[in-house]
DSSP file (Angstrom, degrees, kcal/mol; ACC not computed):
  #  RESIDUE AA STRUCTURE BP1 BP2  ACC     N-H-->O    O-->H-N    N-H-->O    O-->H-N    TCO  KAPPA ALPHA  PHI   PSI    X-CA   Y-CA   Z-CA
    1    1 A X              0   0    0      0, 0.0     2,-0.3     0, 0.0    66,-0.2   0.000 360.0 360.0 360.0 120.1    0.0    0.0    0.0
    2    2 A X  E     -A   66   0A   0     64,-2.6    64,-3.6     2,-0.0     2,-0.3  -0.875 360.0-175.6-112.8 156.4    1.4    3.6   -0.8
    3    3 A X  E     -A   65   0A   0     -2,-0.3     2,-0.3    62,-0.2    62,-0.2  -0.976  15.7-156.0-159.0 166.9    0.3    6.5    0.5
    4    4 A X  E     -A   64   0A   0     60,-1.9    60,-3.0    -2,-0.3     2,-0.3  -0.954  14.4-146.8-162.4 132.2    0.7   10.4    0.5
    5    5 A X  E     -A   63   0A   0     -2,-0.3     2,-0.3    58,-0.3    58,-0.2  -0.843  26.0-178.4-130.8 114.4    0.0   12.7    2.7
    6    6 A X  E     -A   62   0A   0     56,-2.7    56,-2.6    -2,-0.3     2,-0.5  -0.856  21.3-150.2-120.4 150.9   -1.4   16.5    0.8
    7    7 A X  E     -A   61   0A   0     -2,-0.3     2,-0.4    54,-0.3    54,-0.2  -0.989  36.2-121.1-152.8 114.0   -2.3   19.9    2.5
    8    8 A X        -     0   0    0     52,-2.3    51,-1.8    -2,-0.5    75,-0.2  -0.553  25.2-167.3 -79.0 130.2   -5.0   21.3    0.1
    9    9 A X        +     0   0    0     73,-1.2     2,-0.8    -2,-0.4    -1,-0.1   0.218  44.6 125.9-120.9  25.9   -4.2   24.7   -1.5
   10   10 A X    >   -     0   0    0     72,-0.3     3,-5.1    75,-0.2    48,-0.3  -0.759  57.8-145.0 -33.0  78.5   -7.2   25.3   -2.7
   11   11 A X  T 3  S+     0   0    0     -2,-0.8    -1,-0.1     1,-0.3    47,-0.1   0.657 103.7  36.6 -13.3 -68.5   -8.3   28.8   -1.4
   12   12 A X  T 3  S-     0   0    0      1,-0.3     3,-0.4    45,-0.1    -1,-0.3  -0.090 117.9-115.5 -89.1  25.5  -11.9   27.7   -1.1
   13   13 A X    <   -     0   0    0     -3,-5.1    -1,-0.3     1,-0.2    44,-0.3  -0.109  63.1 -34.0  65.8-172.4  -11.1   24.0    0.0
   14   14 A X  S    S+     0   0    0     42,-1.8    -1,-0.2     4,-0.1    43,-0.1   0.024  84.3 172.1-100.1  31.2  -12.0   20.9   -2.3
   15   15 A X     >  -     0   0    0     -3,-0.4     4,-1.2    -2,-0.2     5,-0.4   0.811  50.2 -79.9  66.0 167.6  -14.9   22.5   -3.5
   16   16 A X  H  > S+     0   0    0      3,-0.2     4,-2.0     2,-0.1     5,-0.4   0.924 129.0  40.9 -83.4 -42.4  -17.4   21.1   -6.5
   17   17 A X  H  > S+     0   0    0      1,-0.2     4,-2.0     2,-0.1     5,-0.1   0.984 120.9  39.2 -78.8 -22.5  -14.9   22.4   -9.5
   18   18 A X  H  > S+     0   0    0     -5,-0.2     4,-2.4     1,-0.2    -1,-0.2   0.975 120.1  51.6 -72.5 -31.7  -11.4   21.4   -7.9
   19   19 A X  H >X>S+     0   0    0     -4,-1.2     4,-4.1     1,-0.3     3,-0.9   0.984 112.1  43.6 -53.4 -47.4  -13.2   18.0   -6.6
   20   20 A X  H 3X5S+     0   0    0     -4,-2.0     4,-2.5    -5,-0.4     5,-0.4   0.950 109.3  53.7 -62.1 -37.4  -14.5   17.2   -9.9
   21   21 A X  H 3X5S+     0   0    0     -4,-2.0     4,-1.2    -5,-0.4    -1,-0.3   0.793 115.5  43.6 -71.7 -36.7  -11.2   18.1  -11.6
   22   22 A X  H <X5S+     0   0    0     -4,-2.4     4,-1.2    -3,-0.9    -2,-0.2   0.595 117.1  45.2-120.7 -31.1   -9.5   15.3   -8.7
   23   23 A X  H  <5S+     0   0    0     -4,-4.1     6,-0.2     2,-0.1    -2,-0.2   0.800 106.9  60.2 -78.5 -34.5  -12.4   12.4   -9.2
   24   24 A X  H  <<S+     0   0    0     -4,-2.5     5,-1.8    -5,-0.8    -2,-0.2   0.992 110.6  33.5 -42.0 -52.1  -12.1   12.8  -12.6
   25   25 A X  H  <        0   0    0     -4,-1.2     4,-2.5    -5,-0.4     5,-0.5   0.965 360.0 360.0 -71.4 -53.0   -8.0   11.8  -12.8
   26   26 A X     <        0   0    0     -4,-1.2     8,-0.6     2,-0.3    20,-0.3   0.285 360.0 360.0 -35.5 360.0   -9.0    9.3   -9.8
   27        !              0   0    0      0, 0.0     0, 0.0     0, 0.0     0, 0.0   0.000 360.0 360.0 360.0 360.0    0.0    0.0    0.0
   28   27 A X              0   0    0      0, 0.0    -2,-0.3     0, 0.0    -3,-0.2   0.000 360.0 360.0 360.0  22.2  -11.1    7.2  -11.9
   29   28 A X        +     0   0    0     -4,-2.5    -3,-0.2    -5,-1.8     2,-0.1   0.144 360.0 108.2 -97.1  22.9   -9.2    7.2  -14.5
   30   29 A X  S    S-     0   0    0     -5,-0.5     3,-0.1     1,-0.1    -4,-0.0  -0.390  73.0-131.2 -58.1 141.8   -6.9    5.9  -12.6
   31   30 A X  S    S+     0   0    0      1,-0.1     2,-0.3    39,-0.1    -1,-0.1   0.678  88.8  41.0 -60.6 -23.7   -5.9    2.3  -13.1
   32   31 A X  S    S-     0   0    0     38,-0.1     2,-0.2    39,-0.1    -1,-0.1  -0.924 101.5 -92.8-133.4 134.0   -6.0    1.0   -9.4
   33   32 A X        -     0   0    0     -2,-0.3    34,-0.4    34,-0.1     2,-0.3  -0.488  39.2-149.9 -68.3 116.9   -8.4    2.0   -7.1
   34   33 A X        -     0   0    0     -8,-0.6    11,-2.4    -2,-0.2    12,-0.4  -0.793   4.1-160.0-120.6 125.0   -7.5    5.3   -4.8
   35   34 A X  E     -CB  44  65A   0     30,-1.4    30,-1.8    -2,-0.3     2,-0.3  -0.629  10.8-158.1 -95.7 163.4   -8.9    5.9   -1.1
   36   35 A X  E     -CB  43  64A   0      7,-1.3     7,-1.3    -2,-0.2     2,-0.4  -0.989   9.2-174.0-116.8 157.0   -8.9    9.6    0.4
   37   36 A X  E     +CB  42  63A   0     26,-1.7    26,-1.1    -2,-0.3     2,-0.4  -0.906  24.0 173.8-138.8 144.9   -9.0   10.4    3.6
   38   37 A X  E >  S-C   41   0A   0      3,-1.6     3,-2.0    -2,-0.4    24,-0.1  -0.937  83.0  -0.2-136.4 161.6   -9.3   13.5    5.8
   39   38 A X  T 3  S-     0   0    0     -2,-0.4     3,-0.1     1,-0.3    23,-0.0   0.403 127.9 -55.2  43.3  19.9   -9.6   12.6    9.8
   40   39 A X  T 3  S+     0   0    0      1,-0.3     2,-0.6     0, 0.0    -1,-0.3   0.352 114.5 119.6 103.3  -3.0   -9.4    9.0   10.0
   41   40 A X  E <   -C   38   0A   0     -3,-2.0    -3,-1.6    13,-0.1     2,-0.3  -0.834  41.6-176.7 -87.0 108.7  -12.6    9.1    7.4
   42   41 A X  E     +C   37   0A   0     -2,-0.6     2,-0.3    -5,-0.2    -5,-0.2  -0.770  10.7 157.8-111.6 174.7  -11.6    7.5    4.6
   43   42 A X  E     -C   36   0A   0     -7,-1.3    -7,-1.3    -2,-0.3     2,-0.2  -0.944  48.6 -65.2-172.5 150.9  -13.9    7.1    1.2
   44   43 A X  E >   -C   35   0A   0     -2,-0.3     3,-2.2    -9,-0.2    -9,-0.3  -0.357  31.3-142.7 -71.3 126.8  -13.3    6.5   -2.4
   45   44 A X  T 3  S+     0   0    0    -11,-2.4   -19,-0.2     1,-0.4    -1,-0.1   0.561  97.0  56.6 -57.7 -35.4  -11.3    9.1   -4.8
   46   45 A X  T 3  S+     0   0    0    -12,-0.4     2,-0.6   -20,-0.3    -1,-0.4   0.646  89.6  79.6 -89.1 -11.8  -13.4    8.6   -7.8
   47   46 A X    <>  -     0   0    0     -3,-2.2     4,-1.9     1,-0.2     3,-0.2  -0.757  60.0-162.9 -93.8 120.5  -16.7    9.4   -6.3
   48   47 A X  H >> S+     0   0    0     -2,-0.6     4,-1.8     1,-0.3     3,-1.4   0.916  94.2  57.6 -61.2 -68.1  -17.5   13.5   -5.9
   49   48 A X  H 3> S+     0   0    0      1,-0.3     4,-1.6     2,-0.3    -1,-0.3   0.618 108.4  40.6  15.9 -85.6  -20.2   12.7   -3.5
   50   49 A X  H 34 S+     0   0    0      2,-0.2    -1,-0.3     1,-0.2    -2,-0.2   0.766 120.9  47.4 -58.5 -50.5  -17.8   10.8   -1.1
   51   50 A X  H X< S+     0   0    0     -4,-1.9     3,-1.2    -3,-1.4    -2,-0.3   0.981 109.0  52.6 -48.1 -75.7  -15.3   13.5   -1.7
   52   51 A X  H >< S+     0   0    0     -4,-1.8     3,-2.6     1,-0.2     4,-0.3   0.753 103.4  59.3  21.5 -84.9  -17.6   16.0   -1.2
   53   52 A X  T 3< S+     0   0    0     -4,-1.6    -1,-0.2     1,-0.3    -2,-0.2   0.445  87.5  69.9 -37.9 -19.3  -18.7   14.6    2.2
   54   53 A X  T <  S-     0   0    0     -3,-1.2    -1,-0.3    -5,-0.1    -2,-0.2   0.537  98.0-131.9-102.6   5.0  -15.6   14.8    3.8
   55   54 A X    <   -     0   0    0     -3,-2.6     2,-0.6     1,-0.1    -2,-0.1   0.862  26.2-161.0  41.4  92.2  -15.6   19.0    4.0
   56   55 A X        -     0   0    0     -4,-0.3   -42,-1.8     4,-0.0     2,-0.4  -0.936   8.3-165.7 -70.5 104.8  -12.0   19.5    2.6
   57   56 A X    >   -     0   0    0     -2,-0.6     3,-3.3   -44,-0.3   -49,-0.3  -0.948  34.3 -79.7-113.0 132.0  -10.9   23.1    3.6
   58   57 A X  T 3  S+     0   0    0     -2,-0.4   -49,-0.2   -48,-0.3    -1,-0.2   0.512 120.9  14.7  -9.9 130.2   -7.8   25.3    2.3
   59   58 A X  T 3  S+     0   0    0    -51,-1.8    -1,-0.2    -3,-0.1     2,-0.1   0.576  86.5 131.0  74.9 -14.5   -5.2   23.9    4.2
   60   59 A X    <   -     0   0    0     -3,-3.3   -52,-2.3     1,-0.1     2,-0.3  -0.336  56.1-115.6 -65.6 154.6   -6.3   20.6    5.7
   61   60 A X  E     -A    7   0A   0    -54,-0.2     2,-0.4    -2,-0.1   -54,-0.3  -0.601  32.1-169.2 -81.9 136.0   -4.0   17.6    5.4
   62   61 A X  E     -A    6   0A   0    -56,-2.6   -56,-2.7    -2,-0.3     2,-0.3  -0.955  16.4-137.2-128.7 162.8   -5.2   14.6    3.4
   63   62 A X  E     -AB   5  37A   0    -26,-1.1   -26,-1.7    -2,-0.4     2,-0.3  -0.995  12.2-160.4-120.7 129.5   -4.0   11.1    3.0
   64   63 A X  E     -AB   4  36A   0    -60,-3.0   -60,-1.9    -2,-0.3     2,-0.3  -0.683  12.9-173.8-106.6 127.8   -4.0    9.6   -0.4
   65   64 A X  E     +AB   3  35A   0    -30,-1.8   -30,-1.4    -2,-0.3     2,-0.3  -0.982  10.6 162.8-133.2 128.9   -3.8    5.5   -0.6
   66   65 A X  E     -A    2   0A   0    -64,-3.6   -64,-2.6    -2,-0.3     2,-0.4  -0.978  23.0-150.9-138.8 156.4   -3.4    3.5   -3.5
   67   66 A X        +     0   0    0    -34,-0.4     2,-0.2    -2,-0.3     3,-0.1  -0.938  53.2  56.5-128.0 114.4   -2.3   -0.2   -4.0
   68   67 A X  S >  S-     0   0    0     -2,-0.4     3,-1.8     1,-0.1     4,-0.4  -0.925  84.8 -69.4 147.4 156.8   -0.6   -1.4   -7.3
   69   68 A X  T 3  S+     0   0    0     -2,-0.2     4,-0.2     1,-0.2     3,-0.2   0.855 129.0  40.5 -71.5 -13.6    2.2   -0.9   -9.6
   70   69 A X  T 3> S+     0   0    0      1,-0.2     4,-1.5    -3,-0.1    -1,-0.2   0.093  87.2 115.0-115.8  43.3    1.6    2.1  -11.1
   71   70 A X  H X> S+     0   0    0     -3,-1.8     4,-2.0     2,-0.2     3,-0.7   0.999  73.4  58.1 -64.4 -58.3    0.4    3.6   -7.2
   72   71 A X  H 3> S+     0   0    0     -4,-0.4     4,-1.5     1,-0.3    -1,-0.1   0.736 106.8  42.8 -15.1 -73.6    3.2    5.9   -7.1
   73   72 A X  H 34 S+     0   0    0     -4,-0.2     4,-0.4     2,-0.2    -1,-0.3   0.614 112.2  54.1 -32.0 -51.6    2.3    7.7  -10.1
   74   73 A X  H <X S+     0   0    0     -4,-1.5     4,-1.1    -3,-0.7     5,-0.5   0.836 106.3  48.2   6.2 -86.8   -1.2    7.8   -9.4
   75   74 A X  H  X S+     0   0    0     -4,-2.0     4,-3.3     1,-0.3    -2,-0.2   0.898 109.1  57.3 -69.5 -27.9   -1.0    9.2   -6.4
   76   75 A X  H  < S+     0   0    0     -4,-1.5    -1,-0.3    -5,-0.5     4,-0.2   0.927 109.5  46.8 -59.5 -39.2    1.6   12.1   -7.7
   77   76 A X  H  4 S+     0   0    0     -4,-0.4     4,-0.3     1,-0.2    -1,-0.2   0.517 114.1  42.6 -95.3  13.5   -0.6   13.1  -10.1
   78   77 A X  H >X S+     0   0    0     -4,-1.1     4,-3.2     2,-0.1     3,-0.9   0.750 115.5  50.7-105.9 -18.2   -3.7   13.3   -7.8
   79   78 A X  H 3X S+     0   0    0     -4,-3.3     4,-0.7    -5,-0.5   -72,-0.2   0.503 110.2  54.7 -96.1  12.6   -1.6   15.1   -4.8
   80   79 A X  H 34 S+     0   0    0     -4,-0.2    -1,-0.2    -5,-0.2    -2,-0.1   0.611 108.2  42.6-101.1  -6.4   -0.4   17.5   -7.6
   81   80 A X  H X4 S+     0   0    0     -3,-0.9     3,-2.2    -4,-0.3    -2,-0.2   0.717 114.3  53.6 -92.4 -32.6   -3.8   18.4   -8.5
   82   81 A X  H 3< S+     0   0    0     -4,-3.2   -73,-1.2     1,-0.2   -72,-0.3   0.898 112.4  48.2 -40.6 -54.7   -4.7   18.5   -4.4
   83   82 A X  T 3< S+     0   0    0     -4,-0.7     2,-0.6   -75,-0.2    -1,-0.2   0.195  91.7  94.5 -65.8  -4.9   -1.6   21.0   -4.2
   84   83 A X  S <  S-     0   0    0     -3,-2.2     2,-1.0   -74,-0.0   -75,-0.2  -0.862  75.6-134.6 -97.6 123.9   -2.7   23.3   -7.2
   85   84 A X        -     0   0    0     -2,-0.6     3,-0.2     1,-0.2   -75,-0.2  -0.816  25.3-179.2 -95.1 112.4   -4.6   26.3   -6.1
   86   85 A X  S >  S+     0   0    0     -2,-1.0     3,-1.0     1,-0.2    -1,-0.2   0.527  77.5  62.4 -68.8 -31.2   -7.6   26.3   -8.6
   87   86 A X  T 3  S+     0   0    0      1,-0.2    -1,-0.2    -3,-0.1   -77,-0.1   0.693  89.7  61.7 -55.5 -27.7   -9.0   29.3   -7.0
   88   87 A X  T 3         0   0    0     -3,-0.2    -1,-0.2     1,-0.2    -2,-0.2   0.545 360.0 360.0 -87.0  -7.1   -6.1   31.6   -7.7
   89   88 A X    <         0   0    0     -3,-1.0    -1,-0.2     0, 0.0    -2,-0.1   0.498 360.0 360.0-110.1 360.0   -6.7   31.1  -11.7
């Protein structure tokens, strides 16, 4: 299992466009990607579930994925976590 640890820089937190933008690459993910904020964890590719977890500017997340190409994966989802979408 790998995992990655993200502090959202999303001004307005994980929000309906940055979320959608971050389930989108999730399921298109090959291997299936948990997120987690407070010990809640729930699956990457559903906005809903994302949604749910109130994501705010600055919170820490943990990113899990299991697989060969987890690494990757999780680099490109904790680089969209790390983009502030607000600022553009």
């Amino acid at each position: 299992m790998t995992e990655q640890t993200v502090r959202i820089a999303s001004a307005h937190g994980l929000h309906a466009r940055p979320a959608t933008l971050f389930t989108q690459a999730a399921a298109r993910a090959s291997i299936p990607v948990q997120i987690a904020k407070n010990g809640k964890s729930v699956n990457a590719a559903s906005i809903l579930a994302v949604i749910s977890l109130g994501i705010d500017h600055n919170d820490e997340v943990v990113l899990t994925a299991d697989g060969d190409t987890a690494d990757a994966v999780l680099t490109e989802l904790a680089g969209l976590l790390s983009t502030d979408f607000d600022a553009e």
